[in-house]
C-alpha positions as CSV (number, residue, x, y, z in Angstrom):
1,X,-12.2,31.4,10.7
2,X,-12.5,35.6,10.3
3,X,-14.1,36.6,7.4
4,X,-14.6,40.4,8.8
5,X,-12.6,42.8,10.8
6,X,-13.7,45.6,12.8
7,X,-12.0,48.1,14.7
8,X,-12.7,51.0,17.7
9,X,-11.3,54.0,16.9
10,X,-9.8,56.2,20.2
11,X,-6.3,54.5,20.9
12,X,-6.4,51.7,19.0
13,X,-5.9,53.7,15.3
14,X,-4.1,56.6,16.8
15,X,-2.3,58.0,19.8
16,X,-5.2,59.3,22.1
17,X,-2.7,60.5,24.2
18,X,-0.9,62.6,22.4
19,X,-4.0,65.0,21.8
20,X,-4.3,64.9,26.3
21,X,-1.1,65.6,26.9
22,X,-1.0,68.6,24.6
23,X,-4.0,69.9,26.2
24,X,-2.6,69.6,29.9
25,X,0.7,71.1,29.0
26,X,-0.8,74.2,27.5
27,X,-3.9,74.4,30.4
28,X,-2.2,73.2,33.4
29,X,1.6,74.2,33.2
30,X,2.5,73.8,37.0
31,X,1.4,69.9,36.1
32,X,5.0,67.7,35.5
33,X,4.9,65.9,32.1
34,X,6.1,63.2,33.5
35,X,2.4,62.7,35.7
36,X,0.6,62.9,32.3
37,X,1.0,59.1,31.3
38,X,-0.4,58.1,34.7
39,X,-3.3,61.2,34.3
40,X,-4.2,59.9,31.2
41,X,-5.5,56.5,32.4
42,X,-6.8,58.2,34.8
43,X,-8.8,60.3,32.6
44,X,-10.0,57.3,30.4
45,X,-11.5,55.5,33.8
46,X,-14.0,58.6,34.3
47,X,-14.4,59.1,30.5
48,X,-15.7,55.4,30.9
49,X,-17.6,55.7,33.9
50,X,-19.3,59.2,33.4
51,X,-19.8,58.2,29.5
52,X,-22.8,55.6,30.9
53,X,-24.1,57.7,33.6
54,X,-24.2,60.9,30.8
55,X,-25.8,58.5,28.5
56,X,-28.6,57.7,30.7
57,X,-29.5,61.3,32.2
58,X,-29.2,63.3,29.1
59,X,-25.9,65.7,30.9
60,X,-25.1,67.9,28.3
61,X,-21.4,68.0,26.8
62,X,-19.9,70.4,29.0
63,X,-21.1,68.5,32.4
64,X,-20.1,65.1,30.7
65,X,-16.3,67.2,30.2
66,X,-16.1,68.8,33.0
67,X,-16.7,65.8,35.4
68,X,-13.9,63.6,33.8
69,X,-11.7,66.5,33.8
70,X,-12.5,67.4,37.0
71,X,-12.6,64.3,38.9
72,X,-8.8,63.0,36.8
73,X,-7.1,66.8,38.2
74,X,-8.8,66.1,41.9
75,X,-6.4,63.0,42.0
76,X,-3.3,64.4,41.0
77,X,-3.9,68.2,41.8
78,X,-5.4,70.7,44.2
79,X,-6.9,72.6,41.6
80,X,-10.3,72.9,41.7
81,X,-11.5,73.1,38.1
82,X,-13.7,76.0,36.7
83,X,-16.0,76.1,33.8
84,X,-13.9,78.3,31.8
85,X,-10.6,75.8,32.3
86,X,-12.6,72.9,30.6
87,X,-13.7,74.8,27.7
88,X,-10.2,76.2,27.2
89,X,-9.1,72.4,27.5
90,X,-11.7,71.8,25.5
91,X,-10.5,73.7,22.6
92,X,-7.2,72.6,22.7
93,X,-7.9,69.0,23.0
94,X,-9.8,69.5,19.7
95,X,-7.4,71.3,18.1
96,X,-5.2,69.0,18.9
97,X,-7.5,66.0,17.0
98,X,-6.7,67.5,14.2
99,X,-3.6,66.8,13.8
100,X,-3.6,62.8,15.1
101,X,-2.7,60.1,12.3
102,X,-2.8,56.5,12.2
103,X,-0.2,54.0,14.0
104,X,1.9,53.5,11.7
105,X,1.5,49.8,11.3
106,X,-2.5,50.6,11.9
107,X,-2.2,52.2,8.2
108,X,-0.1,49.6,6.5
109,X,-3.0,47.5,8.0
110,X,-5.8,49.2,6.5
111,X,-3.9,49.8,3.0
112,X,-3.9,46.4,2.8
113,X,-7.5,45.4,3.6
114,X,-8.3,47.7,1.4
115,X,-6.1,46.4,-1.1
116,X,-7.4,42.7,-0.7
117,X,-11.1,44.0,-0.6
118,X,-11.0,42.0,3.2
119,X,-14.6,43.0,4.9
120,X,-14.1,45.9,7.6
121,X,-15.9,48.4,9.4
122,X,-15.7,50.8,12.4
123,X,-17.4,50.5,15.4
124,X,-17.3,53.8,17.8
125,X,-18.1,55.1,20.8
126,X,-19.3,58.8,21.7
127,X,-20.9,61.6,20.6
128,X,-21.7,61.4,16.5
129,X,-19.9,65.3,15.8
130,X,-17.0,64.5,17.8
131,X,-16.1,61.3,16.8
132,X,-16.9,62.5,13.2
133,X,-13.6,65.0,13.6
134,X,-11.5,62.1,14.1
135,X,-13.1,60.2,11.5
136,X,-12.4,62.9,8.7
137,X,-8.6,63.9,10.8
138,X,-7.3,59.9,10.1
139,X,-8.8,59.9,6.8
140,X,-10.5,56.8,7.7
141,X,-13.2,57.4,4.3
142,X,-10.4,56.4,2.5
143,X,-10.6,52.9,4.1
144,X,-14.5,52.3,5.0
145,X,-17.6,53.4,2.9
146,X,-19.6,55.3,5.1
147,X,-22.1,52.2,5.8
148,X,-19.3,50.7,7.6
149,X,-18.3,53.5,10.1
150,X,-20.4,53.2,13.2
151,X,-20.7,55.6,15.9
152,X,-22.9,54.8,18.9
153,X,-24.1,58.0,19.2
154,X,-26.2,56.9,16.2
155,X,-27.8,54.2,17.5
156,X,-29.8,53.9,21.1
157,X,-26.9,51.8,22.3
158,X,-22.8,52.0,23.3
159,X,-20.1,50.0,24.0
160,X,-20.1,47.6,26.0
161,X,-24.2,46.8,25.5
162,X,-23.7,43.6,23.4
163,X,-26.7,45.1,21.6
164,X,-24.5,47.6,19.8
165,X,-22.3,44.6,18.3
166,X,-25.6,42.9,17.7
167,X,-26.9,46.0,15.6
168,X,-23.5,46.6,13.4
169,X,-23.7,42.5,13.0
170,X,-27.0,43.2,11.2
171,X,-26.0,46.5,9.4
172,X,-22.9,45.1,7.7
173,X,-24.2,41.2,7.6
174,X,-21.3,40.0,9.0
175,X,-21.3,36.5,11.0
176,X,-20.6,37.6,14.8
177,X,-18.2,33.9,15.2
178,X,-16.4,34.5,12.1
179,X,-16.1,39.1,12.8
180,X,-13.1,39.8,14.6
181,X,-13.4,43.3,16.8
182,X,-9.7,45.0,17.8
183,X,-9.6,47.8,20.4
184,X,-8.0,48.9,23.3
185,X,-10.2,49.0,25.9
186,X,-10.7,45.7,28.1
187,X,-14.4,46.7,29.1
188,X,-16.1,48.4,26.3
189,X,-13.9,46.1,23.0
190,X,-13.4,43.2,24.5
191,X,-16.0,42.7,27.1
192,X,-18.7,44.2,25.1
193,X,-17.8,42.1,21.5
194,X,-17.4,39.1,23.4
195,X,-20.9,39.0,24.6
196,X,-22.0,39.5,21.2
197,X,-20.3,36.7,20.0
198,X,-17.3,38.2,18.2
199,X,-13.9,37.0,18.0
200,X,-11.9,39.5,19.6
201,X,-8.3,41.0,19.7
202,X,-6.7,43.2,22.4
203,X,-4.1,45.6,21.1
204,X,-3.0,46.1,24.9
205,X,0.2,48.9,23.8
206,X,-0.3,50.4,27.3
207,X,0.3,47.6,28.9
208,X,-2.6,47.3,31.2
209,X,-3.3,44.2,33.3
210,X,-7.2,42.6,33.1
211,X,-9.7,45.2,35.5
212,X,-10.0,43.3,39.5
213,X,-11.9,40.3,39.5
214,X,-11.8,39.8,35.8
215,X,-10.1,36.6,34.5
216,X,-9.3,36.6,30.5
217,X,-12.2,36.7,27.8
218,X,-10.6,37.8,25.0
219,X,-9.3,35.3,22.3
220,X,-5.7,37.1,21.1
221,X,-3.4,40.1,22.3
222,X,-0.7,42.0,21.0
223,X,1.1,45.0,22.7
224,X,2.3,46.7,18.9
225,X,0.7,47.8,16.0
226,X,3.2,45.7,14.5
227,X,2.3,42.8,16.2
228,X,-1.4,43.6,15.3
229,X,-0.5,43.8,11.4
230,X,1.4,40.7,11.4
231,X,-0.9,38.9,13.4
232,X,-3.5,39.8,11.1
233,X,-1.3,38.8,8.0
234,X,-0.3,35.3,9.2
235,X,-3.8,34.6,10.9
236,X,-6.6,36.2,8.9
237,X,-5.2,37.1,4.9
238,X,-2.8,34.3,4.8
239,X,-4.4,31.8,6.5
Protein backbone atom coordinates (compact mmCIF):
# COMPACT_ATOMS: atom_id res chain seq x y z
CA UNK A 1 0.00 0.00 0.00
CA UNK A 2 1.25 3.95 -0.80
CA UNK A 3 -0.61 6.27 1.01
CA UNK A 4 2.14 9.21 0.21
CA UNK A 5 4.19 10.19 -2.66
CA UNK A 6 7.28 12.13 -2.70
CA UNK A 7 9.34 13.31 -5.29
CA UNK A 8 13.27 14.82 -5.94
CA UNK A 9 13.16 17.69 -7.97
CA UNK A 10 16.50 18.10 -10.56
CA UNK A 11 15.64 15.62 -13.49
CA UNK A 12 12.94 13.91 -12.35
CA UNK A 13 10.20 17.08 -12.65
CA UNK A 14 12.09 18.79 -15.37
CA UNK A 15 14.83 18.57 -18.03
CA UNK A 16 18.09 19.30 -16.01
CA UNK A 17 19.75 19.14 -19.12
CA UNK A 18 18.29 21.46 -21.08
CA UNK A 19 19.49 24.30 -18.57
CA UNK A 20 23.53 22.49 -19.09
CA UNK A 21 23.44 22.40 -22.43
CA UNK A 22 22.43 25.96 -22.88
CA UNK A 23 25.15 27.01 -20.68
CA UNK A 24 27.93 25.03 -22.63
CA UNK A 25 26.73 26.14 -25.98
CA UNK A 26 26.94 29.83 -25.06
CA UNK A 27 30.41 29.35 -22.74
CA UNK A 28 32.21 26.74 -24.60
CA UNK A 29 31.36 27.12 -28.46
CA UNK A 30 34.46 25.07 -29.89
CA UNK A 31 32.51 22.10 -27.64
CA UNK A 32 30.31 19.78 -30.33
CA UNK A 33 26.65 19.53 -29.16
CA UNK A 34 26.58 16.34 -29.87
CA UNK A 35 29.38 15.67 -26.64
CA UNK A 36 26.91 17.42 -24.35
CA UNK A 37 24.60 14.40 -23.54
CA UNK A 38 27.67 12.39 -22.58
CA UNK A 39 29.20 15.81 -20.55
CA UNK A 40 26.14 16.04 -18.80
CA UNK A 41 26.43 12.77 -16.88
CA UNK A 42 29.46 13.46 -16.58
CA UNK A 43 28.85 16.59 -14.80
CA UNK A 44 26.09 14.95 -12.53
CA UNK A 45 28.95 12.29 -11.19
CA UNK A 46 31.16 15.22 -9.80
CA UNK A 47 28.09 17.34 -8.81
CA UNK A 48 27.46 14.11 -6.68
CA UNK A 49 30.71 13.41 -5.53
CA UNK A 50 31.96 17.14 -4.73
CA UNK A 51 28.30 17.85 -3.32
CA UNK A 52 29.43 15.43 -0.04
CA UNK A 53 32.94 16.52 0.18
CA UNK A 54 31.55 20.44 -0.08
CA UNK A 55 29.06 19.54 2.50
CA UNK A 56 31.59 18.41 4.98
CA UNK A 57 34.35 21.20 4.58
CA UNK A 58 32.27 24.18 4.36
CA UNK A 59 33.79 25.10 0.23
CA UNK A 60 31.98 27.89 -0.61
CA UNK A 61 29.66 28.06 -3.84
CA UNK A 62 32.12 29.03 -6.30
CA UNK A 63 34.81 26.22 -5.24
CA UNK A 64 31.80 23.64 -5.00
CA UNK A 65 31.08 25.02 -9.06
CA UNK A 66 34.12 25.39 -10.20
CA UNK A 67 35.40 21.78 -9.31
CA UNK A 68 32.45 19.95 -11.08
CA UNK A 69 32.89 22.20 -13.90
CA UNK A 70 36.28 21.88 -13.96
CA UNK A 71 36.88 18.29 -13.42
CA UNK A 72 33.57 17.35 -16.26
CA UNK A 73 35.63 19.92 -19.11
CA UNK A 74 39.14 18.10 -18.01
CA UNK A 75 37.56 14.89 -19.54
CA UNK A 76 36.32 15.94 -22.64
CA UNK A 77 38.50 19.18 -23.26
CA UNK A 78 41.97 20.71 -22.86
CA UNK A 79 40.69 23.76 -21.48
CA UNK A 80 41.73 24.54 -18.38
CA UNK A 81 38.96 26.43 -16.61
CA UNK A 82 39.26 29.93 -15.06
CA UNK A 83 37.30 31.57 -12.29
CA UNK A 84 35.70 33.97 -14.57
CA UNK A 85 34.49 31.02 -17.09
CA UNK A 86 32.48 29.35 -14.10
CA UNK A 87 30.82 32.50 -13.06
CA UNK A 88 29.84 33.30 -16.65
CA UNK A 89 28.55 29.55 -16.80
CA UNK A 90 27.19 30.28 -13.71
CA UNK A 91 24.98 32.94 -14.91
CA UNK A 92 23.80 31.37 -17.73
CA UNK A 93 23.03 28.10 -16.15
CA UNK A 94 20.72 30.21 -13.88
CA UNK A 95 19.26 32.03 -16.31
CA UNK A 96 18.53 29.33 -18.01
CA UNK A 97 16.49 27.79 -14.68
CA UNK A 98 14.22 30.14 -15.30
CA UNK A 99 12.82 29.04 -18.02
CA UNK A 100 12.57 25.01 -17.16
CA UNK A 101 8.86 23.54 -16.84
CA UNK A 102 7.53 20.37 -15.80
CA UNK A 103 7.61 16.92 -17.88
CA UNK A 104 4.80 17.04 -19.31
CA UNK A 105 3.24 13.91 -17.96
CA UNK A 106 5.14 15.14 -14.47
CA UNK A 107 2.32 17.90 -14.49
CA UNK A 108 -0.68 15.97 -15.49
CA UNK A 109 0.74 13.93 -12.43
CA UNK A 110 0.74 16.54 -10.01
CA UNK A 111 -2.71 18.12 -11.24
CA UNK A 112 -4.14 15.16 -10.31
CA UNK A 113 -2.72 14.60 -6.88
CA UNK A 114 -3.70 17.67 -6.29
CA UNK A 115 -7.00 17.06 -7.60
CA UNK A 116 -7.55 13.86 -5.50
CA UNK A 117 -6.05 15.58 -2.32
CA UNK A 118 -3.34 12.28 -2.51
CA UNK A 119 -0.53 13.14 0.27
CA UNK A 120 2.76 14.56 -1.46
CA UNK A 121 5.80 16.38 -0.71
CA UNK A 122 9.21 17.29 -2.11
CA UNK A 123 12.31 16.13 -0.92
CA UNK A 124 15.60 18.13 -2.41
CA UNK A 125 18.88 18.21 -2.46
CA UNK A 126 21.33 21.41 -2.49
CA UNK A 127 21.77 24.65 -1.54
CA UNK A 128 18.27 26.25 0.05
CA UNK A 129 18.47 29.69 -2.53
CA UNK A 130 19.22 27.75 -5.41
CA UNK A 131 16.92 25.06 -5.31
CA UNK A 132 14.30 27.72 -4.16
CA UNK A 133 14.67 29.22 -8.04
CA UNK A 134 13.54 26.12 -9.35
CA UNK A 135 11.03 25.67 -6.84
CA UNK A 136 9.23 29.10 -7.70
CA UNK A 137 10.45 28.50 -11.98
CA UNK A 138 8.08 24.99 -11.96
CA UNK A 139 5.52 26.61 -9.95
CA UNK A 140 5.66 23.70 -7.67
CA UNK A 141 3.61 26.05 -4.66
CA UNK A 142 0.87 25.38 -6.74
CA UNK A 143 1.17 21.69 -5.98
CA UNK A 144 2.79 21.39 -2.30
CA UNK A 145 2.13 23.78 0.77
CA UNK A 146 5.34 24.98 1.76
CA UNK A 147 5.53 22.33 4.86
CA UNK A 148 5.82 19.76 2.24
CA UNK A 149 8.81 21.08 0.06
CA UNK A 150 12.05 20.01 1.62
CA UNK A 151 15.37 21.10 0.76
CA UNK A 152 18.42 19.53 2.48
CA UNK A 153 20.12 22.55 2.74
CA UNK A 154 17.67 23.08 5.60
CA UNK A 155 18.23 20.38 7.56
CA UNK A 156 21.98 19.03 8.86
CA UNK A 157 21.48 16.11 6.43
CA UNK A 158 21.39 15.26 2.36
CA UNK A 159 20.60 12.68 0.17
CA UNK A 160 21.55 9.78 0.43
CA UNK A 161 21.91 9.88 4.61
CA UNK A 162 18.76 7.81 5.36
CA UNK A 163 18.46 10.34 8.16
CA UNK A 164 17.18 12.93 5.72
CA UNK A 165 14.20 10.49 4.69
CA UNK A 166 13.86 9.74 8.35
CA UNK A 167 13.45 13.64 9.19
CA UNK A 168 10.79 14.48 6.19
CA UNK A 169 8.99 10.95 7.52
CA UNK A 170 8.58 12.82 10.83
CA UNK A 171 7.78 16.38 9.33
CA UNK A 172 5.00 15.25 7.09
CA UNK A 173 3.92 12.08 9.35
CA UNK A 174 3.97 9.93 6.67
CA UNK A 175 4.49 5.95 7.19
CA UNK A 176 8.14 5.30 5.56
CA UNK A 177 6.57 1.37 4.18
CA UNK A 178 3.50 2.90 2.90
CA UNK A 179 5.61 6.68 1.29
CA UNK A 180 6.66 6.10 -2.05
CA UNK A 181 9.96 8.38 -3.16
CA UNK A 182 10.44 8.90 -7.26
CA UNK A 183 13.74 10.38 -8.60
CA UNK A 184 16.28 9.93 -10.88
CA UNK A 185 19.23 9.40 -9.33
CA UNK A 186 20.22 5.60 -8.36
CA UNK A 187 22.45 6.70 -5.30
CA UNK A 188 20.96 9.63 -3.65
CA UNK A 189 16.67 8.55 -4.53
CA UNK A 190 16.86 5.28 -4.48
CA UNK A 191 19.74 4.14 -2.36
CA UNK A 192 19.13 6.77 0.14
CA UNK A 193 14.99 6.23 0.50
CA UNK A 194 15.44 2.66 0.53
CA UNK A 195 17.46 2.69 3.64
CA UNK A 196 14.93 4.64 5.23
CA UNK A 197 12.38 2.35 4.53
CA UNK A 198 10.48 3.95 1.60
CA UNK A 199 8.95 2.38 -1.23
CA UNK A 200 10.78 3.62 -4.13
CA UNK A 201 10.35 4.32 -7.88
CA UNK A 202 13.12 4.95 -10.45
CA UNK A 203 12.10 7.23 -13.31
CA UNK A 204 15.36 5.90 -15.19
CA UNK A 205 14.54 8.35 -18.73
CA UNK A 206 18.32 8.37 -19.31
CA UNK A 207 18.63 5.09 -19.48
CA UNK A 208 21.34 4.36 -17.05
CA UNK A 209 22.35 0.93 -15.93
CA UNK A 210 22.73 0.21 -11.81
CA UNK A 211 26.44 1.98 -10.59
CA UNK A 212 29.43 -1.24 -10.47
CA UNK A 213 28.92 -3.66 -7.94
CA UNK A 214 25.40 -2.60 -7.19
CA UNK A 215 22.61 -5.27 -7.77
CA UNK A 216 18.87 -3.82 -7.74
CA UNK A 217 17.21 -2.10 -4.51
CA UNK A 218 14.67 -0.29 -5.86
CA UNK A 219 11.01 -1.74 -5.95
CA UNK A 220 9.62 -0.19 -9.55
CA UNK A 221 11.10 1.61 -12.82
CA UNK A 222 9.86 3.35 -15.61
CA UNK A 223 11.88 5.09 -18.42
CA UNK A 224 8.79 7.97 -19.33
CA UNK A 225 7.05 10.38 -17.55
CA UNK A 226 4.21 8.68 -19.09
CA UNK A 227 5.04 5.54 -17.77
CA UNK A 228 5.50 7.26 -14.34
CA UNK A 229 1.78 8.86 -14.52
CA UNK A 230 0.18 5.72 -15.48
CA UNK A 231 2.00 3.66 -13.17
CA UNK A 232 0.99 5.83 -10.58
CA UNK A 233 -2.76 5.85 -11.83
CA UNK A 234 -3.21 2.02 -12.02
CA UNK A 235 -1.00 1.28 -8.81
CA UNK A 236 -1.46 4.02 -6.28
CA UNK A 237 -5.13 6.22 -7.14
CA UNK A 238 -6.83 3.29 -8.66
CA UNK A 239 -5.68 0.66 -6.76
Amino acid sequence: MITAIVFDVDDTLYDLQSPFKEAISKNFPSINGQKTEVMFDTYRYYSDLAFHQAYQENWSQFDYDHYRLGHMLAHFTDIDLRADQTRAFKADYQAALGRIRLFPYMQQLLELLLETNFPRAVLTNGEVDHQSLKIKGLALEKYFDSQHLLISGSTPYHKPDPRLFNLASQIWDFEPSQTLYIGDAYVNDMMGAAKAGWQTLWFNHRRRPLPPHQGPIHNFECETDEEVLNWVNHHVLEA
